[in-house]
N, CA, C and O of each residue as an XYZ file, in Angstrom:
428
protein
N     104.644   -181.541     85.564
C     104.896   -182.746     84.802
C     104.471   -182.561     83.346
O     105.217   -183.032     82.487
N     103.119   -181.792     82.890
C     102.349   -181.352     81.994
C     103.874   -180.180     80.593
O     104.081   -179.834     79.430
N     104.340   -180.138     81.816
C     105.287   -178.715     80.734
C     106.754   -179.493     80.722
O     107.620   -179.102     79.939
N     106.975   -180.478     81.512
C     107.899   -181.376     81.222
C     107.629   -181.654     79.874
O     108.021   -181.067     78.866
N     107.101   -182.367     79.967
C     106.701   -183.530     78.614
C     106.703   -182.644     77.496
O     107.500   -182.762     76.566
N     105.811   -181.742     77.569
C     105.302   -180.821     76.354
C     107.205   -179.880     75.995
O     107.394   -179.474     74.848
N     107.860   -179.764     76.609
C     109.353   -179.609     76.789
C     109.838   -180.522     76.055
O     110.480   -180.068     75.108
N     109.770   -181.999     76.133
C     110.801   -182.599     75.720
C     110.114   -182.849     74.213
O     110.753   -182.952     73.166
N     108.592   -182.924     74.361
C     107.850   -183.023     72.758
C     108.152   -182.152     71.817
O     108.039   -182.357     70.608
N     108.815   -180.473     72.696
C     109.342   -179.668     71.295
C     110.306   -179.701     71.109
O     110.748   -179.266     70.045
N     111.203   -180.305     72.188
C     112.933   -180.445     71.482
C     112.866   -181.848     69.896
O     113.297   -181.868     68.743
N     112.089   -182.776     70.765
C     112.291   -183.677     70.153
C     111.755   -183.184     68.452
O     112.233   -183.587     67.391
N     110.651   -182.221     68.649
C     109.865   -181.958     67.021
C     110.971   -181.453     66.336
O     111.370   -181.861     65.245
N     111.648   -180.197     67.270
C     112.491   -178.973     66.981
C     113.637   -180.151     65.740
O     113.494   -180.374     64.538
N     114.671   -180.645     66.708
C     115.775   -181.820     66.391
C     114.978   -182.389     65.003
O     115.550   -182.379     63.913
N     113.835   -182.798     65.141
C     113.239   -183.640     63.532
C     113.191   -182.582     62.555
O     113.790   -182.665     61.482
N     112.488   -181.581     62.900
C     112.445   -180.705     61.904
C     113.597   -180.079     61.431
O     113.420   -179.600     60.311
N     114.607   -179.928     61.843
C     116.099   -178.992     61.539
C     116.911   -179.875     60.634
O     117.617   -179.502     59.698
N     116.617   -181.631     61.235
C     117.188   -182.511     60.659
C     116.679   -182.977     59.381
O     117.351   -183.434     58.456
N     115.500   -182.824     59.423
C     114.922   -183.062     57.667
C     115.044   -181.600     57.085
O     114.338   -181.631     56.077
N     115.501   -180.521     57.189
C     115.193   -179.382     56.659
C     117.023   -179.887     56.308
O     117.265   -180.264     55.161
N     117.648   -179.867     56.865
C     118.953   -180.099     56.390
C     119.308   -181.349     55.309
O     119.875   -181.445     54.221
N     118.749   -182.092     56.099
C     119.041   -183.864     55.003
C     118.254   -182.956     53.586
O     118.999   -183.016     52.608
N     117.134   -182.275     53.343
C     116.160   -181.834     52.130
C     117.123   -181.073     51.207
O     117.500   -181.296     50.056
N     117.455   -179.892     52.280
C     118.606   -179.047     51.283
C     119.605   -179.371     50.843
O     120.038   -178.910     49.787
N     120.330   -180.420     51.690
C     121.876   -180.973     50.764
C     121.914   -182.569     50.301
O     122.887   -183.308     50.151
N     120.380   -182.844     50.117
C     120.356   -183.949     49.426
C     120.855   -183.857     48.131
O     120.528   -182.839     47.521
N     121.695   -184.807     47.451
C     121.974   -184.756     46.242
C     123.182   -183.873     46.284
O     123.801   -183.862     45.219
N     123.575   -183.284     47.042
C     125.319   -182.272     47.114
C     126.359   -182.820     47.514
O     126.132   -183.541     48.485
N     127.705   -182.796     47.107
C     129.178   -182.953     47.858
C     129.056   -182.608     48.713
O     128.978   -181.392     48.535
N     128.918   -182.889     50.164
C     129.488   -182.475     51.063
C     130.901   -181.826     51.441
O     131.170   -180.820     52.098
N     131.565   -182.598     50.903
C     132.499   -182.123     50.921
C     133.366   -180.756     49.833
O     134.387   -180.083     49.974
N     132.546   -180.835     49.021
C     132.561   -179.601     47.740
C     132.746   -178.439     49.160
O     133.715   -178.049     49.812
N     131.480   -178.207     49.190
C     130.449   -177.243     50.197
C     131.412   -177.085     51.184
O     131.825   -175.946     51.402
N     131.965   -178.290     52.002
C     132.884   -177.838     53.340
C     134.322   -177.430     52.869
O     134.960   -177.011     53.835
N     134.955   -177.414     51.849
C     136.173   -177.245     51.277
C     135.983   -175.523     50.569
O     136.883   -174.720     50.327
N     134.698   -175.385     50.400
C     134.539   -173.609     49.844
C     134.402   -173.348     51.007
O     135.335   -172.603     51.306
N     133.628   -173.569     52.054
C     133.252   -172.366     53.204
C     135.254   -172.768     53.949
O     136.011   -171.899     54.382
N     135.526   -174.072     53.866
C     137.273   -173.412     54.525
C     137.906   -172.376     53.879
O     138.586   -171.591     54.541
N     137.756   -172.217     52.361
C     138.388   -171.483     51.631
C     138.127   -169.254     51.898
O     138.743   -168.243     51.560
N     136.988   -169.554     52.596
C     136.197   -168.169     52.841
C     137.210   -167.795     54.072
O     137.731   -168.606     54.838
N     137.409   -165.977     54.080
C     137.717   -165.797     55.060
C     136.938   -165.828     56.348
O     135.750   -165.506     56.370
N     137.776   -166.319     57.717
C     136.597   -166.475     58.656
C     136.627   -165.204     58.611
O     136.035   -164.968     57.557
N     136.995   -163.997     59.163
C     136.551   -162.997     59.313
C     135.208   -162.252     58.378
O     134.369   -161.620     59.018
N     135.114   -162.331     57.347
C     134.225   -162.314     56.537
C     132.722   -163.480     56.531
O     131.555   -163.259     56.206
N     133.209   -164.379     56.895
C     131.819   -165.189     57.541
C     131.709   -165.026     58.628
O     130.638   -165.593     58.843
N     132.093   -164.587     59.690
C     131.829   -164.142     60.936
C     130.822   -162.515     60.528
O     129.720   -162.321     61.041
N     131.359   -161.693     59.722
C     130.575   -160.408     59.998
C     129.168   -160.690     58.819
O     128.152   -160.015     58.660
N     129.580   -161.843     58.193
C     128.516   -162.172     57.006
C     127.196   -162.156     58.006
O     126.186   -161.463     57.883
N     127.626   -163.499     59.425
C     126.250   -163.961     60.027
C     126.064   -162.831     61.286
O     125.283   -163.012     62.220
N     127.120   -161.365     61.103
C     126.284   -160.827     62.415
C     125.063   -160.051     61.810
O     123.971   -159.679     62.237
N     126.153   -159.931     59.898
C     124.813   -159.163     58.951
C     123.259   -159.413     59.101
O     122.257   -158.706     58.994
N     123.588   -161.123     59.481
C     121.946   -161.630     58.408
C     121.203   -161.142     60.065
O     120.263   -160.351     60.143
N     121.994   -161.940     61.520
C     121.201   -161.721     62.729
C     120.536   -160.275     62.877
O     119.425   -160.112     63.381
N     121.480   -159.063     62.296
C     121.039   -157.979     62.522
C     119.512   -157.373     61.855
O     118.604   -156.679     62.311
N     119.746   -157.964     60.688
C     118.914   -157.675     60.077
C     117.774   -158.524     60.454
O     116.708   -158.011     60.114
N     117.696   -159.264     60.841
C     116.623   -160.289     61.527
C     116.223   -159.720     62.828
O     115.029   -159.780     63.120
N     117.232   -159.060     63.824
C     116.693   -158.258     64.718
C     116.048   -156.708     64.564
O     115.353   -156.132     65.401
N     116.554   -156.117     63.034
C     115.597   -154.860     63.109
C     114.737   -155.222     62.589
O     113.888   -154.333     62.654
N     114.119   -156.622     61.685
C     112.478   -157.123     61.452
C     111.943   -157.026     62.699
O     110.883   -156.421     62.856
N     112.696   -157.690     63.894
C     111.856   -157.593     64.982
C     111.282   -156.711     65.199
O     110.057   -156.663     65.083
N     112.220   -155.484     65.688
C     111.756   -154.341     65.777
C     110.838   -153.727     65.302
O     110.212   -152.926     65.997
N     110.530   -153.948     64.003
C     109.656   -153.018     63.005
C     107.995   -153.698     63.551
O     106.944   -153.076     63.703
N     108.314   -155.368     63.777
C     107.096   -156.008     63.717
C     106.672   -155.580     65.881
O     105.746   -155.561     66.691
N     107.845   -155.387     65.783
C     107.640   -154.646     67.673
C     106.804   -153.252     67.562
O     105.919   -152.956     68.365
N     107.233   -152.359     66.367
C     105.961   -151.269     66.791
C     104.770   -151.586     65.928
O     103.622   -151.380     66.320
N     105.059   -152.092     64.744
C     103.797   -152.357     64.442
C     102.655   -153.085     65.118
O     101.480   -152.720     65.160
N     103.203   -154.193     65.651
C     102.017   -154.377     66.564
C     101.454   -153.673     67.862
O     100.295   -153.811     68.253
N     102.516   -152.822     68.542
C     101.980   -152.206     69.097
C     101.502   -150.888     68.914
O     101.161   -150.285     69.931
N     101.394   -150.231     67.645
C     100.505   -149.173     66.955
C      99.307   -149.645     66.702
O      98.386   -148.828     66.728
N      98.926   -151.396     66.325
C      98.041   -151.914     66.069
C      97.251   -152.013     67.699
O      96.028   -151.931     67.807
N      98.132   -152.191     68.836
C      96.834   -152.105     70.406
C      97.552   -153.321     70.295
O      96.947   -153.603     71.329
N      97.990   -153.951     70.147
C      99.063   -155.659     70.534
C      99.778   -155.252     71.534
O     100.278   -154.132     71.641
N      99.914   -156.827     72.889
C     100.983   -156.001     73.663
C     101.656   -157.296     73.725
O     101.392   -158.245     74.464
N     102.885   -157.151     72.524
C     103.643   -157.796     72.639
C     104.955   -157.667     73.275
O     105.411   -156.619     73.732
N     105.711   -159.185     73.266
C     107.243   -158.647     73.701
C     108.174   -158.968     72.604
O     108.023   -159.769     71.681
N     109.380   -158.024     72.938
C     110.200   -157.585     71.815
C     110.858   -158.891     71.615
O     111.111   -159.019     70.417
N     111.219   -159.867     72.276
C     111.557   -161.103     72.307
C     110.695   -161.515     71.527
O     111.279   -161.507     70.443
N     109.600   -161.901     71.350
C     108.983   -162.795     70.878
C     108.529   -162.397     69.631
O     107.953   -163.166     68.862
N     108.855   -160.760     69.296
C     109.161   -160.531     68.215
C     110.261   -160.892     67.320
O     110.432   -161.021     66.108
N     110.775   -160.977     68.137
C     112.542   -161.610     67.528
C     112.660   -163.275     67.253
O     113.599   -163.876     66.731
N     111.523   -163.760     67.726
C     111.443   -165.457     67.499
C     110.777   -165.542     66.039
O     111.100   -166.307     65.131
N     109.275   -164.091     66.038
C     108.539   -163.731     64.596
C     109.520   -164.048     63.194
O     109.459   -164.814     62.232
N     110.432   -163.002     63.681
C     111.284   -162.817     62.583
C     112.239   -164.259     61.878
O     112.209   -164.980     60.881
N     113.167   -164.055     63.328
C     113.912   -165.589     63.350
C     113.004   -166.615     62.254
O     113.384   -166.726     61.089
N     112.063   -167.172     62.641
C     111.271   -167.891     61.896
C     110.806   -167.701     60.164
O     110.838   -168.409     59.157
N     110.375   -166.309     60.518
C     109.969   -165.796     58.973
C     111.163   -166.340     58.334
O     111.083   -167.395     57.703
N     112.259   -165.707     58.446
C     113.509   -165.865     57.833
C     113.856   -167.367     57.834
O     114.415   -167.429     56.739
N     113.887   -168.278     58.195
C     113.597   -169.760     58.069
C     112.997   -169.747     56.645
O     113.527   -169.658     55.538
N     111.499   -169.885     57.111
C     110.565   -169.704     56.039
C     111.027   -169.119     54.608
O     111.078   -169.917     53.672
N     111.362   -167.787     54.393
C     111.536   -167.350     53.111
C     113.084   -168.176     53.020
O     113.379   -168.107     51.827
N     114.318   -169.007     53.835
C     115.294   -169.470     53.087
C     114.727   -170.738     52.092
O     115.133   -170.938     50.947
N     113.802   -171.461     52.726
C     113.381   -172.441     52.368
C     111.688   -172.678     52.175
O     110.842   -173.448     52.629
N     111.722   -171.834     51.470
C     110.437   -171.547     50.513
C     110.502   -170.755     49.244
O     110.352   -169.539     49.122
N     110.805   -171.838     48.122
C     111.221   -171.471     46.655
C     109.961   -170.236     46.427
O     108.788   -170.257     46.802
N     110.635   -169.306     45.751
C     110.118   -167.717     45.617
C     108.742   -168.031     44.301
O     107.668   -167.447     44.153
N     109.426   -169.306     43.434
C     108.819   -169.540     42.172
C     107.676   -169.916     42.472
O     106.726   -169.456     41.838
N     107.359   -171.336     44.055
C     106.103   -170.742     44.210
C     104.912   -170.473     45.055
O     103.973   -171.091     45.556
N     105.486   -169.004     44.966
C     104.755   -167.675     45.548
C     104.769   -167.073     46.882
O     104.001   -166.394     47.563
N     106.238   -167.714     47.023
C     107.206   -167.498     48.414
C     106.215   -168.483     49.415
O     105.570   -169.450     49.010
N     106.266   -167.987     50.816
C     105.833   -168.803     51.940
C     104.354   -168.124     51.858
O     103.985   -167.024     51.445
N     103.686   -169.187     52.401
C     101.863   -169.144     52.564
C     101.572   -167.912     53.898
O     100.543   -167.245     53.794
N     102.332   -167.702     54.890
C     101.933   -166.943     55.797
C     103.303   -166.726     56.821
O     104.078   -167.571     57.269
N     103.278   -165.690     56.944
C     104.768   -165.280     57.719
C     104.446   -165.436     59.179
O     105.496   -165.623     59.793
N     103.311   -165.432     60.037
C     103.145   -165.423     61.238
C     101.550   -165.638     61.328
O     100.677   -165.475     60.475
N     101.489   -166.034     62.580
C     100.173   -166.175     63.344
C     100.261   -165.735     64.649
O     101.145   -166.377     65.215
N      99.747   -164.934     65.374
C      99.282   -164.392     66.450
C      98.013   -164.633     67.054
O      97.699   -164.041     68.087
């Protein structure tokens, strides 16, 4: 019942947080500007755009997969891949000017 609840407490955070991270970034934009350029893009070219960014988000994993386990960590490669996933969150929406994101992970 304990992991129920605590289940539906992170969808529900997850859903708030994605939804103010979105309402934040295109506050003040055309919507419709924005949806009339990405029709204009080839899909094929935004299709291999986002296998680019995933890939590269999965060899962070990787890297942070041996590093921690050169460090005596016994992590899993999955949950290295959530590390990353996240980081990459973080640095889209954490202005560089100031002084990028406060901390990329906690373990």
């Amino acid at each position: 019942m304990r992991n129920k609840k605590k289940a539906i407490f992170n969808t529900i955070f997850l859903i708030l947080v994605f939804s103010l991270t979105v309402y934040m970034v295109f506050r003040g934009e055309d919507l419709g500007e924005i949806i009339h350029t990405v029709r204009q893009a080839e899909p094929v070219y935004l299709l291999i755009s986002v296998a680019c960014v995933v890939l590269f988000i999965l060899g962070e994993s990787v890297i942070i997969f041996y590093m921690m386990r050169t460090l005596g960590a016994k992590v899993k490669i999955g949950h290295c891949a959530l590390y990353s996933f996240v980081g990459f969150f973080f640095s889209c929406i954490t202005p560089s000017a100031s002084g990028g994101q406060p901390c990329r992970f906690i373990l």
